[in-house]
N, C-alpha and C positions, 0 to 999 in steps of 0.2 A: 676687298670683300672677304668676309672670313665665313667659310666653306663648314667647315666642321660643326656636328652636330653632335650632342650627347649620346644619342643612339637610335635606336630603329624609331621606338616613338613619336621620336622626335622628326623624326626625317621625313614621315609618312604623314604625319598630324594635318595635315589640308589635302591628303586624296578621300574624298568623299562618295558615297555613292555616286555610281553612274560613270565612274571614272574609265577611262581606256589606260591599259597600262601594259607596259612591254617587262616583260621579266625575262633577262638574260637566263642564259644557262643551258646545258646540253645532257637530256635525259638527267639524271641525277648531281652531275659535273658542275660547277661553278655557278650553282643556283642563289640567289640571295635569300638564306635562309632565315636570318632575322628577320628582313623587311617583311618574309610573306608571314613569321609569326606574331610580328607588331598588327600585320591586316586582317587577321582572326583575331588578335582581342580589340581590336576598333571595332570590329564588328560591323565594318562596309558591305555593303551588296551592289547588286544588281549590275556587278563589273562587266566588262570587256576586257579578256587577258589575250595578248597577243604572245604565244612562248613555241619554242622548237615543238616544246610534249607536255601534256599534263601532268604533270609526275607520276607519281604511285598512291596509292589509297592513303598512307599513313604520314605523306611527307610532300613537301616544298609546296606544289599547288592543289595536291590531292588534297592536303589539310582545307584550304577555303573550298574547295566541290564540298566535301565532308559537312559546309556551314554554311552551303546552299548559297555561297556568294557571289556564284559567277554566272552570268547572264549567258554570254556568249565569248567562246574559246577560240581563238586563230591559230593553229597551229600543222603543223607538218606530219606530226605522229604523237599518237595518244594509246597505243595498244597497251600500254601496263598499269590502267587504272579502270577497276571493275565501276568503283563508282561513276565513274565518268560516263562510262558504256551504258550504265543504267540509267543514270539520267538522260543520254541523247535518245535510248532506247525508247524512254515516256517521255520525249516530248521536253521534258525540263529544262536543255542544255539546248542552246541553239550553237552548232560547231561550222564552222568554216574552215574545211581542209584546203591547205597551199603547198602544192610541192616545194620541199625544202629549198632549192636554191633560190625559187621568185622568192619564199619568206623573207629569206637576207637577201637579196635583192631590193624590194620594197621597203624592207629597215633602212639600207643603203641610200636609195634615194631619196628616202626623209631626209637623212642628215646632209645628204649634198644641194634639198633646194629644189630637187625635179618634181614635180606632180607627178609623174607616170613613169612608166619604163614598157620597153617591148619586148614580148618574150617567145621565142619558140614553146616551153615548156606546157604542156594542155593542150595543144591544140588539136581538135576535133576528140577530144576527149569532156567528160560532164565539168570539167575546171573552166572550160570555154563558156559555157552557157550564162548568156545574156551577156557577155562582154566582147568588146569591137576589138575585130580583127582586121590585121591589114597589112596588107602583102608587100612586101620591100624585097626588088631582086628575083622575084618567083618565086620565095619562101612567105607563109602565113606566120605573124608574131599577134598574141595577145597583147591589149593593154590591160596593166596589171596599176593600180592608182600605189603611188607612197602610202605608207599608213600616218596616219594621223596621231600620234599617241598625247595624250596629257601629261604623262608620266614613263619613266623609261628607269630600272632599277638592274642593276648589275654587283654583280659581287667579283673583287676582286681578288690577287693574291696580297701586293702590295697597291698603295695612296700614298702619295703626299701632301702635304694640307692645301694644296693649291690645287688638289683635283686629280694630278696627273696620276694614270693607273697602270700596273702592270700585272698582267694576266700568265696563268701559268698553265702549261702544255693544253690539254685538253679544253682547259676553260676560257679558252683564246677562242670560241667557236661565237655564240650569237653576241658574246657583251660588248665585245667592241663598236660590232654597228648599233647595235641598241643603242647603247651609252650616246654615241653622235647626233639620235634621231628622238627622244623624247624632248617634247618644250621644257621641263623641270626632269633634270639628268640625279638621282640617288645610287651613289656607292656606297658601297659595305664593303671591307676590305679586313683582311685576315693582319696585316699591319699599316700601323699609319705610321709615317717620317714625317720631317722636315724637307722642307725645300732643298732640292742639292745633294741630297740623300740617293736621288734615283737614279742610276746609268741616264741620261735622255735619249741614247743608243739605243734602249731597249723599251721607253717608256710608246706603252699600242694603243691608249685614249689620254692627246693633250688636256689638261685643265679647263679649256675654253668650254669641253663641253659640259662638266659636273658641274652641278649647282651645288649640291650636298656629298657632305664625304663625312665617312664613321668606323671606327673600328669596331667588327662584329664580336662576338665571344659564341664560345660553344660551337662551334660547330662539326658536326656529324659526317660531313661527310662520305654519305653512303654510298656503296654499289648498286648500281638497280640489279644487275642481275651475275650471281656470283658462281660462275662456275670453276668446278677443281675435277679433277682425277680422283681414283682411288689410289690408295699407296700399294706400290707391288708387293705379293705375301711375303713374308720374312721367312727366308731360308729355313 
């Protein structure tokens, strides 16, 4: 089965409106920045984006808010995107907040096959509301469902044409479970090898689960939020 795609276009070219998709990445960290810029000139809407954060006004998913193409957002933290705030503010955005560990939790058990998991996290808090709880031991745990995604897109450091990905320090956070848990698994990857090329010591998503694999260009990058010192006065 040969895995490799021309590029984002390509990779994306059958998610259609309506679609659910999980987009790897943490705060600005190892976001698939091609894929979400190939999904602003497709010009899909009416999405379901499952990600840690909505990016920022001007970049990774802020770009599709910006082009009005998200339905409804799943995520853990969204506080660096004005737009985002404006549209849930009117009504536009419909958000469903998940504290961060259920989020990769429930990524998690997509890829292993559970329908559910049980969770302390929410409990008699507004994350409770309208879902079954049940006491194991004298402790209350939430059921929290797997997510269901259509699409699950991650960006890498290294691929090799057979899928296999390796992830670098920070961006080792949601792409891993993602990657396991989309029906149709999209990498982007800052290099692509050869088979045989990868330590398998180090390789953190086997091939079994990428469908599509591409080596991205350009990418940026960015800090979300960059803080320095001032430089002490010069003598």
């Amino acid at each position: 089965m040969n895995k490799v795609v021309a590029n984002a276009d390509e990779a994306i070219k059958d998610i259609e409106s309506g679609a659910v998709i999980m987009l790897g990445g943490f705060g600005l960290c190892g976001i698939p920045e091609n894929c979400i810029t190939a999904l602003v000139r497709k010009k899909v809407d009416n999405l379901t984006c499952i990600s840690n954060n909505a990016g920022v006004d001007d970049f990774g998913i802020g770009l599709m808010l910006q082009q009005k193409q998200v339905k409804k957002m799943i995520s853990s933290y969204v506080g660096e995107n004005a737009e985002f705030e404006r549209q849930l503010l009117s009504g536009e955005l419909e958000v469903e907040l998940v504290p961060q560990g259920t989020l990769a939790t429930r990524c998690m058990a997509a890829g292993y096959g559970m329908p559910a998991i049980f969770t302390p996290a929410g409990v008699g808090t507004e994350v409770a509301n309208g879902k079954e709880v049940r006491n194991f031991n004298g402790k209350d745990y939430l059921m929290e469902y797997a997510f269901d995604a259509d699409f699950a897109i991650v960006k890498a450091w290294k691929g090799d044409t057979m899928g296999n990905l390796m992830y670098k320090d920070t961006a080792r956070n949601f792409n891993p479970m993602m990657a396991m848990a989309g029906k149709i698994t999209i990498a982007e990857v800052e290099e692509l090898v050869q088979p045989g090329e990868l330590d398998p010591n180090f390789i953190h998503t086997p091939g079994i689960y990428v469908h599509r694999i591409f080596q991205g260009k350009d990418y940026e990058k960015r800090i979300e939020q960059r803080t320095t010192r001032k430089s002490p006065p010069t003598p």
